[in-house]
N, C-alpha and C positions, 0 to 999 in steps of 0.2 A: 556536751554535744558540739561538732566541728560547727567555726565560723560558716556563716554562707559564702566568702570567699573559698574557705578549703574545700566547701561542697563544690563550686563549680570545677574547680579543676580534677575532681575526682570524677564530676558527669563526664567532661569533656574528654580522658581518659575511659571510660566507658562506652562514649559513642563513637570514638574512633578505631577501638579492637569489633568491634558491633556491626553484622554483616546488615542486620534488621536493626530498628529502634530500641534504646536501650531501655531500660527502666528509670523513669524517675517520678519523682512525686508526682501527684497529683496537681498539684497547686502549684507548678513549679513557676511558670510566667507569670500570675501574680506576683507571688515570693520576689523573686528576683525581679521584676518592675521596681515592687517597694526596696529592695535593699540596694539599688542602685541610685533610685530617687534619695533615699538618705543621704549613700556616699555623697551626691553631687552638694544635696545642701552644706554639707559639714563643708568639704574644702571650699564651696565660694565662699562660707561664713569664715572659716579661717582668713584665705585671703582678700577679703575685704577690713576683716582685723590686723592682718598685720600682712602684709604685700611680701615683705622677703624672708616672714617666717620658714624655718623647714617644717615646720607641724602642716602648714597649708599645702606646701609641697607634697608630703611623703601622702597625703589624703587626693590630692588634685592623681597621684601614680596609681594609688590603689583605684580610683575611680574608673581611668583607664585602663589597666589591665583587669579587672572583673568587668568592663565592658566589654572587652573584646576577647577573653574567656566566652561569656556568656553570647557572642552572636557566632562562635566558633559552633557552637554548640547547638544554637539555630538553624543556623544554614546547610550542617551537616544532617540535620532532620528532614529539614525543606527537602534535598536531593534523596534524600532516601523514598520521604512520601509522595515525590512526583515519580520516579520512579514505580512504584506500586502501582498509582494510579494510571500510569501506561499501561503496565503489565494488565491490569483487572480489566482497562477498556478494551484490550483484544483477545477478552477469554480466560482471563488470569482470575486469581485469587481475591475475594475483597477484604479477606482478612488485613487485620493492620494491629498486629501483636503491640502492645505496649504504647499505644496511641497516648497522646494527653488529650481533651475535649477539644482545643484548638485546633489542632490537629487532622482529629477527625473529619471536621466542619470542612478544615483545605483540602483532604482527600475525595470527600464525597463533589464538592464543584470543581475540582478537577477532572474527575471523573465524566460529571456529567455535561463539562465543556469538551473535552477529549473525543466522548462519544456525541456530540452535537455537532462536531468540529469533522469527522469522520463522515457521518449523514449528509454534512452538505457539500462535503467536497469527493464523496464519492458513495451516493448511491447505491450502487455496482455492488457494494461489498454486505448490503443488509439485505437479512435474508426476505423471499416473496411473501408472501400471506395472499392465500385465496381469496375473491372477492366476495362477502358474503350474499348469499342469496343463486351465488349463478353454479345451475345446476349440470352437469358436465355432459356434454353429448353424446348420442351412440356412435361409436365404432363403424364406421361402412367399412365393409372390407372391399378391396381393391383391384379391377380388374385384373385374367391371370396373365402374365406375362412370361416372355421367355427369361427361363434362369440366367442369371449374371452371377458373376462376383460380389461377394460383398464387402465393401469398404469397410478397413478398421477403424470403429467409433470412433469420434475426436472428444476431447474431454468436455466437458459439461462444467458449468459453474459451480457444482457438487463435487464432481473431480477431487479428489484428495491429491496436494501436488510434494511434487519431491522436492529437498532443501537440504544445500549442504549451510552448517552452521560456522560462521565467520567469526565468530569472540565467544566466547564466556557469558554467560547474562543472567538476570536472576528467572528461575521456571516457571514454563505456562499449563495455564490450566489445560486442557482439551477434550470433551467428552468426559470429564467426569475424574480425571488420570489426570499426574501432574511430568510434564515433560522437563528434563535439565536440559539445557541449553550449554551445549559443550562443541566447542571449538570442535572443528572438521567433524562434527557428528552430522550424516546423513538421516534424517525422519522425513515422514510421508505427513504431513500436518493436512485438516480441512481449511480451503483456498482463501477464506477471508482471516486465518490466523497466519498462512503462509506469506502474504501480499505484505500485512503490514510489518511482519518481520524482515522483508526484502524492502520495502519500502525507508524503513528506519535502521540499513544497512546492518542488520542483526545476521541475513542469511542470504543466500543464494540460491537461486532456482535451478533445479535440474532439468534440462529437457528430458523425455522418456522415449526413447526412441520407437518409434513402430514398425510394427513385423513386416515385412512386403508385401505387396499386394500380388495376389495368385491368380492365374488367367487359365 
């Protein structure tokens, strides 16, 4: 079985070709907690033995590069699963293929600071809920007046709005369908998945032009 040094460079190699999280054990942050805790004791124990040994040395190198193997390997996780977690608080996915338990644990409070984080600084964008109990009134209809024109509706907070797409990104959920998020593609998205795509400079809004008004 390879050292756990050759295993990291083989992970790290794996989540850098890896669009999503790559596969690794189960147990991998433990494992490699313990197998770095070892390295550090051997070389202090070395170099407390013997200060200009190369043995202290060549152990004090390996220490260092399987640490910094191993936070490449980290951090390249961390950006993938914050990621996700955008994407899921505006509609996306909450899958999290190949998660470790740690992992998961950072996805789901990101999530649900993302979406707490969204609540309070714009309202605006969560949907209404009826009040319970208030029961809706009758309709009066409306003295008859002389015919006019009628103005072209303006859009409504429902409004599905137009968006042209500015980069590449990973796909959102919407209605149930998953949309790809490709550079100069034009979609019609619903207004609180439109907003924060424009918001987080993902897309741009299209006006829609309306028809003239007839007299």
């Amino acid at each position: 079985m390879p050292d756990h040094y050759s295993l990291l460079l083989d992970w790290r190699r794996g989540e850098a070709s890896a669009r999503g999280l790559s596969k690794l054990p189960h147990d991998f942050v433990p494992a490699t907690q313990a197998y770095l805790a070892e390295n550090r004791a051997i070389f202090e124990a070395e170099l407390r033995e013997n200060p200009a040994g190369k043995k202290g040395e060549v152990a004090r190198q390996t220490f260092q590069r399987a640490s910094q193997i191993a936070r490449d390997i980290v951090e390249a996780r961390m950006t993938k699963v914050l990621s996700q977690a955008f994407q899921a608080s505006v509609g996306g996915s909450r899958d999290l293929p190949n998660a470790l338990p740690e992992e998961r644990a950072l996805f789901d409070t990101l999530l649900g600071e993302l979406r707490a984080h969204r609540r309070a600084v714009a309202p605006y964008l969560e949907p209404v809920e009826p009040t319970p109990g208030t029961a809706a009134r009758p309709s009066v209809p409306p003295p008859a007046a002389t015919p006019a024109a009628t103005p072209p509706p303006k859009p409504t907070a429902a409004t599905p709005l137009l968006v042209r797409v500015l980069k590449d990104g990973r796909p959102v959920e919407v209605g149930g369908a998953t949309i790809d998020l490709r550079k100069e593609d034009v979609l019609t998205l619903p207004p609180e998945v439109a907003r924060i795509l424009v918001e987080g400079k993902v897309a741009e809004r299209i006006e829609r032009a309306e028809p003239p008004t007839t007299t």
